[in-house]
N, C-alpha and C positions, 0 to 999 in steps of 0.2 A: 154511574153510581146511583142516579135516580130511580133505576129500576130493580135496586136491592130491595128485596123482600124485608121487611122492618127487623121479622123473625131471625133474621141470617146475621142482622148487626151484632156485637159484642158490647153492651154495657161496660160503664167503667164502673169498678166498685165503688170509687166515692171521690171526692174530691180530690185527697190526694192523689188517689192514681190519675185523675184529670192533669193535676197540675204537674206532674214527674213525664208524662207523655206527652207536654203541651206546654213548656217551660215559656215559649215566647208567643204565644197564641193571638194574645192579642195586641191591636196600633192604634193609636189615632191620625186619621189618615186628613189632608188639605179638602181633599177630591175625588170622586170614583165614578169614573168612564165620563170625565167632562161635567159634573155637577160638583158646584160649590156653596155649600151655605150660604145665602145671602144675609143680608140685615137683616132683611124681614124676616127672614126664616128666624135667626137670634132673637130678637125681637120680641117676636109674637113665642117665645120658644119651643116652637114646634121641632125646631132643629139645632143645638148647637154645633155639635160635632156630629163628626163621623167615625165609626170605629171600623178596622177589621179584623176579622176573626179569623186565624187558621185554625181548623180540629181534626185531629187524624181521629178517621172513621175506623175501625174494623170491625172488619165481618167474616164470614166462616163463608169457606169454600171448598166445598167437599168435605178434605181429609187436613187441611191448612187452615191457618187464619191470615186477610190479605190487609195490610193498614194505607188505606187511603186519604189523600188530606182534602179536605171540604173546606174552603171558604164561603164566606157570608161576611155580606157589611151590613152594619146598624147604623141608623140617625140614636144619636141620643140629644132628649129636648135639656134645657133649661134646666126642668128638675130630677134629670140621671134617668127619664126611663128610654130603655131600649125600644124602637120599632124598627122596623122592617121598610118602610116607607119614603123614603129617602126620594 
């Protein structure tokens, strides 16, 4: 799915079509692949939790449209922001 043209994805109209296609998208997860928040990480809150995110992708294919599910985990710090960094 990485090598989907951006052009080829389908937009969601808006929230709520996010949320009606994506009812249980997101978790707060202990751990992901063997990494756990430490103290420190709490802490200094660079890290408190982890999230993860299911999002069905779709995209156009040819004469169809095909929905794919993309996961992504987030660290979120101390004060709710999301990264990537984990």
């Amino acid at each position: 799915m990485d090598n989907v043209d951006e052009h080829d994805v389908v937009f969601y109209q808006g929230v709520d079509q996010f949320i009606t296609l994506n009812p249980k998208c997101c978790e707060v997860i202990d751990n992901i692949k063997g990494y756990e928040p430490t103290f420190g990480d709490r802490f200094s809150g660079s890290t408190s939790a982890i999230v993860k995110v299911d999002v069905k992708v779709i995209f156009k294919e040819k004469t169809n449209l095909s929905p794919a599910i993309r996961t992504e985990y987030l660290a979120i710090s101390n004060c709710g922001k999301a990264w990537n960094g984990y």
